[in-house]
C-alpha positions as CSV (number, residue, x, y, z in Angstrom):
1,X,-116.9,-7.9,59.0
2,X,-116.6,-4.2,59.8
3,X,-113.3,-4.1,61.8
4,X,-112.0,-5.7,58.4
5,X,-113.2,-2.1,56.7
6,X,-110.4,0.7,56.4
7,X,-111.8,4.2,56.3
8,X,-110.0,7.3,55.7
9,X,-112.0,10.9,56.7
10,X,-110.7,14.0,55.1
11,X,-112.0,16.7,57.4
12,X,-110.3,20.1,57.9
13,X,-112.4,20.8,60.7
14,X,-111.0,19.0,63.8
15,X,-114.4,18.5,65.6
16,X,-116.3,17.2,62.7
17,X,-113.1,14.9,62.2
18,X,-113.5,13.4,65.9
19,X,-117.8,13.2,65.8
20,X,-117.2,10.7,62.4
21,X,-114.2,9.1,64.3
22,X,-116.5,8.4,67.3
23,X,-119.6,7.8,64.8
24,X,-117.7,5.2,62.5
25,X,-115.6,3.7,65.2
26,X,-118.8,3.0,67.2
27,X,-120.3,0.4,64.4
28,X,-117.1,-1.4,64.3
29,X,-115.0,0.1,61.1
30,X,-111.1,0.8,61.5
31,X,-111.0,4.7,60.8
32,X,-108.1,7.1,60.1
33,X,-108.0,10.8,60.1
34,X,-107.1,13.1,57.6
35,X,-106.9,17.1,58.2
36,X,-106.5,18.1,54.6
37,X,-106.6,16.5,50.7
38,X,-102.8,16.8,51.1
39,X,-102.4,14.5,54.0
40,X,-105.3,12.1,52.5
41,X,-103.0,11.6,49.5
42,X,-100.1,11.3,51.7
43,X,-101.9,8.4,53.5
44,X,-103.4,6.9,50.6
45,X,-99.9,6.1,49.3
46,X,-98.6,4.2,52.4
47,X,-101.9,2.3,53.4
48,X,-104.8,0.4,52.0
49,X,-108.4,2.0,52.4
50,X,-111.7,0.3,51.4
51,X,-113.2,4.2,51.3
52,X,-112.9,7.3,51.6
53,X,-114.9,10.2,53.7
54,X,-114.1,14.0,52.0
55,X,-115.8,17.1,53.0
56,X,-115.7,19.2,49.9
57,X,-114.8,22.4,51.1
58,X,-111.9,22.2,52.5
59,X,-108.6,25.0,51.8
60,X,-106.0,23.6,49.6
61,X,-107.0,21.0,47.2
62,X,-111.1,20.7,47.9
63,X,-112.9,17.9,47.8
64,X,-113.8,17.5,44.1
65,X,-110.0,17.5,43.6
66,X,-109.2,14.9,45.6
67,X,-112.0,13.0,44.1
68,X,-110.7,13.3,40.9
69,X,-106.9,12.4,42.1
70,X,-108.6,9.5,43.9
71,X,-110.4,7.9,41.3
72,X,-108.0,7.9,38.3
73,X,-105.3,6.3,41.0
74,X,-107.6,4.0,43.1
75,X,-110.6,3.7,40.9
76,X,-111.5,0.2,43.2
77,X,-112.0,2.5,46.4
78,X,-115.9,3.8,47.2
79,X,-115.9,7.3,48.3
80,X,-118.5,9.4,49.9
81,X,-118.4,13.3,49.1
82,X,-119.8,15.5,52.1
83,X,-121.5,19.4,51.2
84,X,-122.6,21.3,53.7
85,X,-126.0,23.2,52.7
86,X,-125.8,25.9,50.7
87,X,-122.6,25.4,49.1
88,X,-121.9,26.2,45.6
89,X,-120.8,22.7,44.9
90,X,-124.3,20.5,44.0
91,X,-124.4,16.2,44.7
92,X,-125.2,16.4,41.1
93,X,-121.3,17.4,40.5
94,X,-120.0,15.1,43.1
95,X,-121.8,12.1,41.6
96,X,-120.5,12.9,37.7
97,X,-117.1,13.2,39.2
98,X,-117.3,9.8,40.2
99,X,-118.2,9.4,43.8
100,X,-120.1,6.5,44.7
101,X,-122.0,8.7,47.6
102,X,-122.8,11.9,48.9
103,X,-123.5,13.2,53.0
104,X,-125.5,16.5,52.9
105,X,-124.7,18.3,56.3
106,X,-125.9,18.8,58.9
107,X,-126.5,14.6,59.6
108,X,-127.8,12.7,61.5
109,X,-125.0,9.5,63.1
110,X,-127.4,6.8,62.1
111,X,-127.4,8.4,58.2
112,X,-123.2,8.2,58.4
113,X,-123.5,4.7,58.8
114,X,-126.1,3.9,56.4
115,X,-124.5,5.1,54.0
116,X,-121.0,4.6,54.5
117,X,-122.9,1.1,54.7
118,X,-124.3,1.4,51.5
119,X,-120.9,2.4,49.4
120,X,-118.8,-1.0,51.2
121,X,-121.4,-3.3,50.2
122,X,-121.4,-1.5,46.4
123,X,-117.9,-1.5,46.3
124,X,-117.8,-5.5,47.6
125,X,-120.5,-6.2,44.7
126,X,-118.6,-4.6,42.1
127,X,-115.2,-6.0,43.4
128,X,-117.1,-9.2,42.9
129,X,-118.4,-8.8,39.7
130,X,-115.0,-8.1,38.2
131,X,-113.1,-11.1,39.7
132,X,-116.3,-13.5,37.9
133,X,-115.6,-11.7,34.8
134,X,-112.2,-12.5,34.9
135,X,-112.1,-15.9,35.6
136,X,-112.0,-18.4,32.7
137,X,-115.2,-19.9,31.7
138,X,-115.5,-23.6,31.7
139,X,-115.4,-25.2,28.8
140,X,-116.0,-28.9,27.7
């Protein structure tokens, strides 16, 4: 069921990039790279992504930006917000902007899956729960 996943990372730093490619890639998902919110958006408009990785901090347009973008275009897609420790930017924000998780750095591989893990199968509940809702109910 993974390969079926589509995952987009937004990184700016190419060697945290390539350790979530090589992370992600290892349980099975189809991953593609992104060096900046520019590019993501870029991407975003060509292809299909279940979720989306962002660091916040990030030059350009930051991560909370590209939330924001994200959400009020493709408010079906789960993304995962990633602070490093220390930063000025809390999960508390990241959560009331709408993402659906957060990655503190530094991590640990096994917690990248888990919880990319744990936004796919939120986002395939809720994805769910709409198309019941929208169904007609039976009637007799």
């Amino acid at each position: 069921m993974k390969e079926y996943v589509r995952i987009l990372i937004v990184e700016d730093e190419a060697m945290m990039r390539n350790l979530l490619l090589k992370i992600l890639e290892s349980e099975g998902y189809k991953v593609t790279l992104a060096s900046s919110a520019a590019e993501a958006l870029d991407k975003l408009e060509h292809e299909k992504y279940d979720l989306l990785l962002s660091d916040v901090k990030m030059p350009g347009m930051n991560g909370f930006e590209l939330l924001e973008k994200v959400k009020s275009r493709w408010s079906d897609m789960a993304v995962i917000v990633m602070t490093g420790y220390g930063e000025a930017y809390t999960i508390k924000d990241a959560l009331m902007k709408g993402a659906d998780e957060y990655l503190s750095k530094p991590f640990k591989s096994h917690e990248v899956s888990l919880i990319v893990e744990r936004a796919y199968w939120r986002l395939l509940s809720a994805r769910n729960s709409s198309e019941k809702s929208t169904q007609p109910i039976a009637t007799t």
